[in-house]
C-alpha positions as CSV (number, residue, x, y, z in Angstrom):
1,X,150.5,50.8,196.3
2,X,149.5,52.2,192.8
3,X,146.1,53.1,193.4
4,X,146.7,57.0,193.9
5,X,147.0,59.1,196.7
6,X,144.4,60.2,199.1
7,X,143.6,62.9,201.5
8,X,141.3,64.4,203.8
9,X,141.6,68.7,203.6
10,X,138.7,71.0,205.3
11,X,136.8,68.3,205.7
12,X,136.8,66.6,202.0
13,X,138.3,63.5,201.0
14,X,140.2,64.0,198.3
15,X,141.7,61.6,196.0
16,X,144.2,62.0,193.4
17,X,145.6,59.5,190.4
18,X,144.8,57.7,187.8
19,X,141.6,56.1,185.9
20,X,142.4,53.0,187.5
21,X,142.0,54.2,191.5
22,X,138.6,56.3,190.5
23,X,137.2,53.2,188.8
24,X,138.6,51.3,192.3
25,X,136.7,54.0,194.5
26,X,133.6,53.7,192.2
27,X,134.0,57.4,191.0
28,X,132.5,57.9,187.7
29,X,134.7,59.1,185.0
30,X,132.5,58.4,181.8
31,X,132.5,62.0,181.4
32,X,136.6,62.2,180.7
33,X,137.0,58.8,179.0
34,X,137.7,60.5,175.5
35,X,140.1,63.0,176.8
36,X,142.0,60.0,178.2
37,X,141.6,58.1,175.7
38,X,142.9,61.6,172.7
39,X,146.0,61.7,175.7
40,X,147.2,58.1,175.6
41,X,147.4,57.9,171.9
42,X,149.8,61.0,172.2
43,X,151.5,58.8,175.0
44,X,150.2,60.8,178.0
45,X,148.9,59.5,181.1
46,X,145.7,61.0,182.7
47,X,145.8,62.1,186.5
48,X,142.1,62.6,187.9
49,X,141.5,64.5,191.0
50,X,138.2,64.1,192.5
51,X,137.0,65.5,195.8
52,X,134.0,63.6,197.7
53,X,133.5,61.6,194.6
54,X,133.7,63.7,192.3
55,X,136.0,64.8,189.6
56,X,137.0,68.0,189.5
57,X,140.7,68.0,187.8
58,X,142.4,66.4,185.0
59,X,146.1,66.7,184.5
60,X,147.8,64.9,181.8
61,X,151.6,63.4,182.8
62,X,153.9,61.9,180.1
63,X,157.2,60.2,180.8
64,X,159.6,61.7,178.6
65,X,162.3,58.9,177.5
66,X,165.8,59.8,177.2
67,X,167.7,61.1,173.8
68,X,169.7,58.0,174.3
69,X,167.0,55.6,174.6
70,X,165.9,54.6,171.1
71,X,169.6,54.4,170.0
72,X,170.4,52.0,173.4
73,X,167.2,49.9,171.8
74,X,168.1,49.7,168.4
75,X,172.1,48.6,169.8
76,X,170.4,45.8,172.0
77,X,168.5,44.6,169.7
78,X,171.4,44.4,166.5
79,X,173.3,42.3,169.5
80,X,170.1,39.9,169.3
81,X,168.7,40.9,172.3
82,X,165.1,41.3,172.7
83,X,164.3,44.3,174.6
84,X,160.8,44.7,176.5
85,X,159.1,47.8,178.4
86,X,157.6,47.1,181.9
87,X,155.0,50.4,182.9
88,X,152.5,51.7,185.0
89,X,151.0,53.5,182.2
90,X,148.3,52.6,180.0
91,X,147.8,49.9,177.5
92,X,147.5,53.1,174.9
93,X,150.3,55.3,176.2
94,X,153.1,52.5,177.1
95,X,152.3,51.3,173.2
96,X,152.7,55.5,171.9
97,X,156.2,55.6,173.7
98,X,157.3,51.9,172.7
99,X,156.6,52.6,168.9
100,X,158.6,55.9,169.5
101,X,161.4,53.4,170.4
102,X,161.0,50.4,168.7
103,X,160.2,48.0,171.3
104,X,157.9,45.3,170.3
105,X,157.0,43.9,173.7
106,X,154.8,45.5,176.5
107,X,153.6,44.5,180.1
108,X,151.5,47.5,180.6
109,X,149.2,48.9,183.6
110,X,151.4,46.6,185.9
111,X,151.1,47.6,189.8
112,X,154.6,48.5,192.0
113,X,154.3,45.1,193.2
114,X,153.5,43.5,189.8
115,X,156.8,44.2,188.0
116,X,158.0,40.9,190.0
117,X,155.2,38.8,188.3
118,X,155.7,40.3,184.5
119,X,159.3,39.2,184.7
120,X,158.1,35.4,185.9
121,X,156.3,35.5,182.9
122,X,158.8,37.0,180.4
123,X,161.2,34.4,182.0
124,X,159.3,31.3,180.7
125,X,161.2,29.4,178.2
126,X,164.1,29.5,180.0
127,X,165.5,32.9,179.1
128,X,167.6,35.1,180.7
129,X,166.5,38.2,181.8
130,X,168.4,41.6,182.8
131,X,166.1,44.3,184.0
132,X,167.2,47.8,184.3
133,X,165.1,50.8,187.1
134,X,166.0,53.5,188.6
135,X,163.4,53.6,191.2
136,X,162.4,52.1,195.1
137,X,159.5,50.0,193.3
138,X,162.1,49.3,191.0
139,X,164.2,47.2,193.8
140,X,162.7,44.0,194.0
141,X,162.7,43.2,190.2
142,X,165.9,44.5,189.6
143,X,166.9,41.4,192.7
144,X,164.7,38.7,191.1
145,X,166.7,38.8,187.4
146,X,170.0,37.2,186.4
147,X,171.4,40.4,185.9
148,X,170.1,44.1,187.5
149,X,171.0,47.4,186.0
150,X,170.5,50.7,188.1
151,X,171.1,53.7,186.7
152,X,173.7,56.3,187.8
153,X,170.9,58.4,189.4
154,X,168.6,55.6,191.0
155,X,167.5,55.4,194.5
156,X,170.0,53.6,197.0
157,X,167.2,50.9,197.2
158,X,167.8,50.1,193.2
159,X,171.4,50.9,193.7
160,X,171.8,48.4,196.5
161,X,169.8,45.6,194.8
162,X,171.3,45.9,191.5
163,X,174.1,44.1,190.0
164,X,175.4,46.3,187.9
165,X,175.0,50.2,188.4
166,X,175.4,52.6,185.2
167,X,177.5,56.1,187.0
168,X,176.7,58.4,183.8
169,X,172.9,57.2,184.2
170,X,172.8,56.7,180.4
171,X,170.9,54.0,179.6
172,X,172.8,53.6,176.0
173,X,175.7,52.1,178.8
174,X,173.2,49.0,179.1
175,X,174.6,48.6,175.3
176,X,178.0,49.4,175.7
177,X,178.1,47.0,179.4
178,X,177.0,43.9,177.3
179,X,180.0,44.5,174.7
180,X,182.2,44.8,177.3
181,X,180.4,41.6,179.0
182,X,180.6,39.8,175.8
183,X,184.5,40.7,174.6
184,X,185.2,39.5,178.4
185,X,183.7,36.1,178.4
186,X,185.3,36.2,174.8
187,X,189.1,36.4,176.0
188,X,188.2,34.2,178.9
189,X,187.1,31.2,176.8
190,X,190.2,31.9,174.4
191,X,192.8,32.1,177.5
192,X,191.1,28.8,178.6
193,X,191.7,27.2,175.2
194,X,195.1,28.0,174.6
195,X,196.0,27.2,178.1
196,X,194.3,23.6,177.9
197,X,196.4,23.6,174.5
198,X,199.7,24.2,175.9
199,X,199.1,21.9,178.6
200,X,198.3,19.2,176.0
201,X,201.1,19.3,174.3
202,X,204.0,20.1,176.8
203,X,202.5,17.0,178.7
204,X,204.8,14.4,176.7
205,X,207.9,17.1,177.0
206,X,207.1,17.1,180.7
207,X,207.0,12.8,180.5
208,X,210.5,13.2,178.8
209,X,209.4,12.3,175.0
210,X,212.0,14.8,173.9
211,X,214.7,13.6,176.4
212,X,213.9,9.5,174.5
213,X,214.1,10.9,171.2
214,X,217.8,12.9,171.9
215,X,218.8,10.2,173.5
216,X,217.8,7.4,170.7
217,X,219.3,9.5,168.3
218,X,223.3,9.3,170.1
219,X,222.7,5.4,170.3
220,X,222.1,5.2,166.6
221,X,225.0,6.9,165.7
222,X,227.0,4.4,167.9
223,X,226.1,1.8,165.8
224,X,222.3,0.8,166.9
225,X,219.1,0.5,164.6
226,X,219.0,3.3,162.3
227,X,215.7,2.6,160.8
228,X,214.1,5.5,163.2
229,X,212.0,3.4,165.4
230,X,211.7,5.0,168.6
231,X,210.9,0.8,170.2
232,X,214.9,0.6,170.4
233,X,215.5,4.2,171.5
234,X,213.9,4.0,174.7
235,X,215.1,0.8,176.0
């Protein structure tokens, strides 16, 4: 998987995909290295076609992020979460679209079946990790984090191995889910605080402190100790 797409029409084997399959395939491409190279500083991906071993085609491709996706960045990262981009795409072009949205770390030119093995990496240190795809090669990292985020208009695979599944497919929601995650695990330690609180100090009520006092309090007036001390009272 990853190393383009092949086909045999009229006779001639054709191949289609990126620099990376031609190189894999020993088709020389010397002759379009500076148009790939002008492409992925505008954060374009070059797709070669080549037919018997030769090139005869060269499409550029760009991923177009979402209007949403530099603010979701900038949210995630004022929570103090660091937020990294995992991509097929060249070294040049992943770095082009990362600037555009201010993510600092890269794992570029990583196969389908590599995602798995950026995410071991990114984990060292102990971190936690969510990951967030859309796509079938997407599944098996979006299973291997501690928390999985499909998008609204993923494949059933991502949907199904995800944790967590964004309906509007806006990926600002990743922002807005951690909020929400975080107010949660707020009320939840503050419910389990006053609740160890209450039980702390209704424990001597429950033991009949309150029942001692009243009742140390009538003997005085009859006539015991009336210097307060509770030794006499609850005889």
């Amino acid at each position: 998987m990853g190393l383009g797409l092949t086909a045999r029409v009229e006779d001639q084997q054709i191949l289609v995909g990126s620099p990376r399959p031609m190189k894999h395939e020993g088709i020389d491409i010397s002759g379009y290295e500076d148009t790939i190279g002008v492409l992925a500083e505008a954060g374009q991906t070059a797709r070669l076609a080549a037919r018997d071993g030769d090139v005869f085609a060269l499409v550029p491709v760009a991923d177009t992020a979402k209007p949403t996706s530099a603010a979701a960045s900038r949210a995630l990262q004022a929570q103090g979460t660091e937020v990294a981009m995992i991509t097929g795409d060249s070294h040049a072009a992943a770095g082009a679209i990362a600037t555009r949205l201010g993510i600092a770390t890269v794992e570029a030119e990583v196969l389908p079946d590599g995602k798995v093995d950026a995410i071991e990496h990114m984990r060292a240190g102990g971190r936690k990790l969510a990951f967030v795809g859309d796509g079938i090669n997407d599944a098996p990292a979006l299973a291997c984090v501690d928390v999985g985020i499909a998008t609204g208009a993923g494949t059933d695979a991502a949907n199904k191995a995800a944790d967590v599944m964004l309906l509007s497919g806006d990926v600002g929601g990743v922002a807005r889910a951690f909020e929400i995650s975080h107010a949660t695990m707020t009320n939840i330690r503050q419910t389990l605080f006053w609740a160890f609180a209450d039980s702390v100090l209704l424990i001597p009520v429950a033991a009949g402190a309150l029942f001692c006092l009243w009742r140390g309090t009538s003997v005085s007036g009859a006539g015991g100790r009336r210097d307060g001390s509770v030794e006499c009272l609850c005889r």
